[in-house]
C-alpha positions as CSV (number, residue, x, y, z in Angstrom):
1,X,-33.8,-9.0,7.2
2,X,-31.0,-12.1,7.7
3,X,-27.1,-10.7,8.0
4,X,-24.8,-12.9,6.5
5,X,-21.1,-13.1,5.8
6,X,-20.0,-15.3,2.6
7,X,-16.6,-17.0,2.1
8,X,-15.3,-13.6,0.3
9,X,-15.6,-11.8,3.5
10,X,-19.1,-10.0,2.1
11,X,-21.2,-8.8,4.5
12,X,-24.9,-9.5,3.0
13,X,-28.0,-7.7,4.1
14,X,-30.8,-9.9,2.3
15,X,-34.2,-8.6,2.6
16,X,-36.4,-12.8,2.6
17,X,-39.6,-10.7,1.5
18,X,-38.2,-9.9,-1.1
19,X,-35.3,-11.9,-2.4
20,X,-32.7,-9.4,-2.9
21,X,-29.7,-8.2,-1.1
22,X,-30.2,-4.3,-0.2
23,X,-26.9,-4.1,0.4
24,X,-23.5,-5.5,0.8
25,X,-20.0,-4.5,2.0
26,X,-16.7,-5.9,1.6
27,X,-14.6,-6.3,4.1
28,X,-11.3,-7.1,1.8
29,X,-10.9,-10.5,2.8
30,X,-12.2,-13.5,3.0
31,X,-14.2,-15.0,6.6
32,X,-16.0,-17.8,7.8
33,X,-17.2,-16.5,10.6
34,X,-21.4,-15.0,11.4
35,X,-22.1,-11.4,12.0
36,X,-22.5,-9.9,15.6
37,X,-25.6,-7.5,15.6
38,X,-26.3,-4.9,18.3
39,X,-28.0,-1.5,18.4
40,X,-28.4,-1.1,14.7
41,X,-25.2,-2.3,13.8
42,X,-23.6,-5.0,12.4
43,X,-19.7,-6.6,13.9
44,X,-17.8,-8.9,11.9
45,X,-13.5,-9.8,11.5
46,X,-12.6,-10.5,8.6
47,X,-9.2,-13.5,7.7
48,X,-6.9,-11.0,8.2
49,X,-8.0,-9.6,11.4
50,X,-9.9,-6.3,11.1
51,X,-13.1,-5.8,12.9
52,X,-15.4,-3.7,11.5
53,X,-18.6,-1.9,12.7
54,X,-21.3,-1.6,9.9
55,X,-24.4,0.3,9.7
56,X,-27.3,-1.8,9.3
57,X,-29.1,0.8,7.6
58,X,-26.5,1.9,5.2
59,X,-24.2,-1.1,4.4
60,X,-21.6,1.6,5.3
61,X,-18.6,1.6,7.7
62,X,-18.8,3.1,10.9
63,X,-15.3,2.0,12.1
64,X,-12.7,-0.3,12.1
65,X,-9.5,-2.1,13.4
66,X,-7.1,-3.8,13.4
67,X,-6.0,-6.2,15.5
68,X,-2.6,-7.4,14.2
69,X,-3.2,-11.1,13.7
70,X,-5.2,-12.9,11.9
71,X,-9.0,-14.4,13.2
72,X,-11.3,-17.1,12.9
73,X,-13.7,-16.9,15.1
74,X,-16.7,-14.5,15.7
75,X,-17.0,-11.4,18.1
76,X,-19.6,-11.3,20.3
77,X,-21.7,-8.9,22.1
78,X,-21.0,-8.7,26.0
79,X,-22.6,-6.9,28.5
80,X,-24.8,-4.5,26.4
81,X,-21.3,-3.2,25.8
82,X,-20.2,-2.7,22.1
Protein backbone atom coordinates (compact mmCIF):
# COMPACT_ATOMS: atom_id res chain seq x y z
CA UNK A 1 0.00 0.00 0.00
CA UNK A 2 1.92 3.72 -0.67
CA UNK A 3 0.19 6.74 1.51
CA UNK A 4 0.22 9.82 -0.29
CA UNK A 5 -0.88 13.35 0.21
CA UNK A 6 -1.82 15.42 -3.10
CA UNK A 7 -1.74 19.27 -3.55
CA UNK A 8 -5.57 19.31 -2.42
CA UNK A 9 -4.69 18.16 0.93
CA UNK A 10 -6.08 14.32 0.02
CA UNK A 11 -4.76 11.79 1.90
CA UNK A 12 -4.45 8.76 -0.72
CA UNK A 13 -4.35 5.13 0.27
CA UNK A 14 -3.37 3.45 -3.21
CA UNK A 15 -3.32 -0.23 -3.14
CA UNK A 16 0.09 -0.76 -6.43
CA UNK A 17 -1.38 -4.35 -6.86
CA UNK A 18 -4.11 -3.21 -7.88
CA UNK A 19 -4.16 0.27 -9.16
CA UNK A 20 -6.79 1.80 -7.26
CA UNK A 21 -7.11 4.07 -4.31
CA UNK A 22 -9.15 2.17 -1.39
CA UNK A 23 -9.59 5.14 0.10
CA UNK A 24 -9.14 8.74 0.56
CA UNK A 25 -9.80 11.51 3.10
CA UNK A 26 -9.75 15.17 2.89
CA UNK A 27 -8.34 17.09 5.09
CA UNK A 28 -10.00 20.56 3.89
CA UNK A 29 -7.06 22.09 2.62
CA UNK A 30 -4.51 22.03 0.53
CA UNK A 31 -0.59 20.45 1.69
CA UNK A 32 2.53 19.68 0.28
CA UNK A 33 3.84 17.92 2.75
CA UNK A 34 4.23 13.39 3.02
CA UNK A 35 2.32 11.41 5.52
CA UNK A 36 3.82 10.20 8.97
CA UNK A 37 2.78 6.51 9.52
CA UNK A 38 3.00 4.69 12.88
CA UNK A 39 1.02 1.87 14.53
CA UNK A 40 -1.61 1.68 11.98
CA UNK A 41 -2.14 5.12 11.51
CA UNK A 42 -1.52 7.72 9.28
CA UNK A 43 -0.29 11.83 10.50
CA UNK A 44 -0.49 14.47 8.22
CA UNK A 45 -1.08 18.85 8.63
CA UNK A 46 -2.71 20.14 6.38
CA UNK A 47 -2.02 24.47 4.87
CA UNK A 48 -3.95 25.65 7.41
CA UNK A 49 -2.52 23.88 10.31
CA UNK A 50 -4.55 20.95 11.54
CA UNK A 51 -2.98 17.67 12.20
CA UNK A 52 -4.90 14.85 11.84
CA UNK A 53 -4.62 11.14 12.87
CA UNK A 54 -6.18 8.72 10.24
CA UNK A 55 -6.90 5.20 10.30
CA UNK A 56 -5.05 3.30 7.89
CA UNK A 57 -7.64 0.75 7.75
CA UNK A 58 -10.64 2.91 7.41
CA UNK A 59 -9.52 6.27 5.69
CA UNK A 60 -11.41 7.57 8.79
CA UNK A 61 -10.45 10.26 11.40
CA UNK A 62 -9.31 9.32 14.63
CA UNK A 63 -8.49 12.89 15.83
CA UNK A 64 -7.45 16.09 15.13
CA UNK A 65 -6.08 19.65 16.00
CA UNK A 66 -5.39 22.47 15.63
CA UNK A 67 -2.55 24.30 15.98
CA UNK A 68 -3.29 27.92 15.29
CA UNK A 69 -0.90 28.73 12.47
CA UNK A 70 -0.43 27.68 9.47
CA UNK A 71 2.29 24.64 8.34
CA UNK A 72 4.44 23.45 5.79
CA UNK A 73 6.38 21.04 6.84
CA UNK A 74 5.83 17.32 7.89
CA UNK A 75 5.32 15.74 11.43
CA UNK A 76 7.33 13.10 12.36
CA UNK A 77 7.34 10.22 14.51
CA UNK A 78 9.71 10.49 17.66
CA UNK A 79 10.50 8.18 20.17
CA UNK A 80 7.89 5.47 19.51
CA UNK A 81 5.76 8.25 20.85
CA UNK A 82 2.66 9.38 18.81
Amino acid sequence: MLYFVDRKGLLHAYDIKIDKDIWTFNSGAGSNNAPAIYNDKAFMINKSGELFAIDLKTGQKIWSYKTGDSMFRSPVQFRDRE
